[in-house]
C-alpha positions, -999 to +999 in steps of 0.1 A: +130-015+003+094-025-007+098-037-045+063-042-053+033-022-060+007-046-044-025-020-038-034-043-009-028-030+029-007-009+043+001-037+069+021-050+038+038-026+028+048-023+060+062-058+071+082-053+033+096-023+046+105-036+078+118-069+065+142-047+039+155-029+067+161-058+087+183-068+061+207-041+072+214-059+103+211-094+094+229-102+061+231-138+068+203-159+083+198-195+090+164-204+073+150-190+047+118-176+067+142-165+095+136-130+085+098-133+089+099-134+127+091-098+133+067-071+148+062-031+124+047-002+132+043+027+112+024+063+112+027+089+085+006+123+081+006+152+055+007+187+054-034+186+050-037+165+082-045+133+063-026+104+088-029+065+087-009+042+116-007+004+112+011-024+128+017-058+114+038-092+131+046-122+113+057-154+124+078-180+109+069-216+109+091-246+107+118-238+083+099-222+057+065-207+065+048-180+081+020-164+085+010-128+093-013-103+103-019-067+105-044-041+115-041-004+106-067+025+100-063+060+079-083+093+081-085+114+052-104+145+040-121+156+008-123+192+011-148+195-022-177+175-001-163+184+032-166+152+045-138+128+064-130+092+063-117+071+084-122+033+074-103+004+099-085-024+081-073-059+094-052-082+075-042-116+073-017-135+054+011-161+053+037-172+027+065-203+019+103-197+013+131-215-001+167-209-008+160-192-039+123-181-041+093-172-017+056-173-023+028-150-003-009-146-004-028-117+018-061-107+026-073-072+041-105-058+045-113-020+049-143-009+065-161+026+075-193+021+084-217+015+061-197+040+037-171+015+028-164-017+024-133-030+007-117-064+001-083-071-013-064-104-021-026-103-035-003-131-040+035-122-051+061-152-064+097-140-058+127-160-073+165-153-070+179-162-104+215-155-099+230-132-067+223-102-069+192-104-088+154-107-076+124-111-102+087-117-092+051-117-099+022-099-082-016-109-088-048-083-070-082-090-071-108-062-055-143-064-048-152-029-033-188-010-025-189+027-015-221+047-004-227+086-001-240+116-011-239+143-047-252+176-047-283+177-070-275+199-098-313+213-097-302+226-064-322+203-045-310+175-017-284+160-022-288+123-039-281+093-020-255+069-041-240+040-043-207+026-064-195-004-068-163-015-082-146-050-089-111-058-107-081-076-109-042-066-119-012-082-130+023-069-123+057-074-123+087-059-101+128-067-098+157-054-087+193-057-085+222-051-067+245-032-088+273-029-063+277-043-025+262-010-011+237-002-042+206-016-051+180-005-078+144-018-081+113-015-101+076-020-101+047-021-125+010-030-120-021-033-145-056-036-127-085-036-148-120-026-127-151-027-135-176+003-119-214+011-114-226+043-095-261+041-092-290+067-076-310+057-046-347+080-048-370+089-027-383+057-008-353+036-016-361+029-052-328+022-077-328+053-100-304+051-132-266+047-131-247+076-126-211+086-144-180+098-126-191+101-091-160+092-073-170+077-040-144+053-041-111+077-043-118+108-060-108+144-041-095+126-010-072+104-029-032+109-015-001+095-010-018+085+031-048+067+013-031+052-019-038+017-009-079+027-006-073+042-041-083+023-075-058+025-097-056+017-133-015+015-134+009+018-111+050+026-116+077+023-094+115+032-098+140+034-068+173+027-053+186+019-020+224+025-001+238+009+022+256+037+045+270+003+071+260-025+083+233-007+099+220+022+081+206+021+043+188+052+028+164+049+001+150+070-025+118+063-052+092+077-074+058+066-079+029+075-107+000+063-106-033+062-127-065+070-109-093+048-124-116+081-117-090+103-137-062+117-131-027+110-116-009+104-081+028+112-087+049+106-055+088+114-043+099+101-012+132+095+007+134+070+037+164+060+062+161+027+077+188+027+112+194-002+130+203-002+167+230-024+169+220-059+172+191-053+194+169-060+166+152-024+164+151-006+133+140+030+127+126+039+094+119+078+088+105+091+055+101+125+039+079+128+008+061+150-015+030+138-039+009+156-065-027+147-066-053+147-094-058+182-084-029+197-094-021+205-055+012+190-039+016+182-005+042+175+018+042+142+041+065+125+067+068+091+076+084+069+107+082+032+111+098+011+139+103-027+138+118-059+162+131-085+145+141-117+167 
């Protein structure tokens, strides 16, 4: 399944999900971008009513490129401000693959208004040392600005505010199959940002910079919204079985550190079921994630691809 922790799109994730499962179906294939040629949709929700759906396609070209591009949006809810977000995304991206090794870059950009405005770029370098065995690099780079509102601690209106964050992050991920049918995998990601909250008074005049306002994350942050989240380090373990030819079940954990404090600890379980040689694949998911709260929540998952 997806054996990276790139904190870019959903759309990504995704197209990696779907391209694993298409895997189930399609051991061998004739170019090295032949898997590429496909169209994923997915839509998950939690027990709090926080949902995203995206949908991504991808296109090979020649032999050994493609390119791709997704669009997606999420609505989540922090119940301490009582206020709900629901930012678009769109995403573009494209990639080169050889016998051994593939290269990707991707761009997405969130948006909500005048509340949010996010930009990610990711690039990933894959390489097939031996069979069996996959090793790769992932680079980030974000340049995000969020805008709202804090409760004055006087009592008073609330204070108009506005955070700013920018970073970058280095990772790693691998995995290998230890057996025909089993395969384990692993992730880890560094990002190092950079943030500025600052108060807006009366007349639009800058006031001073303001400490742990978490506009950008914070009480909303979940398992729906991770890829919206900042997060300081990110850790993945899981393993994937291969049932048949067309079915593979998949099980991982993720932790992750919230720039804002805190952690996002995750357990999830997916199927991915082909149908036949039609080129479908169903992918349902069942999951349970701890927030920086201390609350857990429950969450489902289903994806669907076409591969041709």
């Amino acid at each position: 399944m997806n054996t990276s922790l790139k904190p870019t799109a959903l759309v990504v994730a995704i197209a990696l999900l779907g391209g694993a499962a298409q895997t189930v179906a399609h051991a061998e294939e004739a170019a090295p971008n032949a898997d590429k040629r496909a169209v994923n949709l997915a839509v998950q929700r939690d027990a709090k009513g926080n949902q995203s759906a995206a949908a991504a396609a991808s296109l090979s070209v020649g032999s050994n490129a493609w390119v791709q591009a997704g669009v997606g949006q999420s609505s989540s809810r922090d119940d301490v401000a009582g206020t709900t977000s629901k930012p678009k995304q769109l995403s573009i991206g494209g990639g080169v693959a050889g016998r051994q090794w593939q290269a990707g870059v991707n761009a997405s950009q969130r948006r909500d208004g005048s509340a949010l405005r996010q930009t990610d770029l990711a690039a990933s370098v894959d390489f097939k040392p031996v069979d069996g065995v996959n090793v790769g690099l992932d680079a980030t780079k974000r340049n995000a600005r969020g805008r709202g509102t804090v409760a004055s601690s006087n009592g008073g209106a609330p204070t108009a505010v506005e955070q700013r964050l920018k970073g970058h992050g280095l990772g790693v991920h691998g995995a290998v199959a230890v057996t025909q049918r089993v395969t384990v995998y692993g992730a880890t990601m560094r990002n190092q940002y950079s943030s500025t909250t600052t108060a807006t008074q009366a007349g639009g005049a800058q006031g001073g910079l303001l400490g742990n306002v978490p506009l950008l994350g914070g009480n909303r942050v979940s398992v729906v919204n991770r890829d919206e989240a900042a997060l300081d380090r990110s850790h993945q373990l899981g393993a994937t079985y291969r049932v048949s030819d067309h079915v593979a079940l998949n099980g991982e954990v993720m932790q992750d550190k919230l720039h804002d404090g805190g952690n996002l600890r995750t357990v999830q379980l997916k199927a991915a079921i082909a149908a036949g040689n039609s080129g479908w694949t169903l992918t349902p998911g069942i999951g349970r994630s701890r927030g920086p709260n201390g609350e857990s929540v429950n969450y489902g998952s289903v994806g669907a691809s076409f591969a041709w």
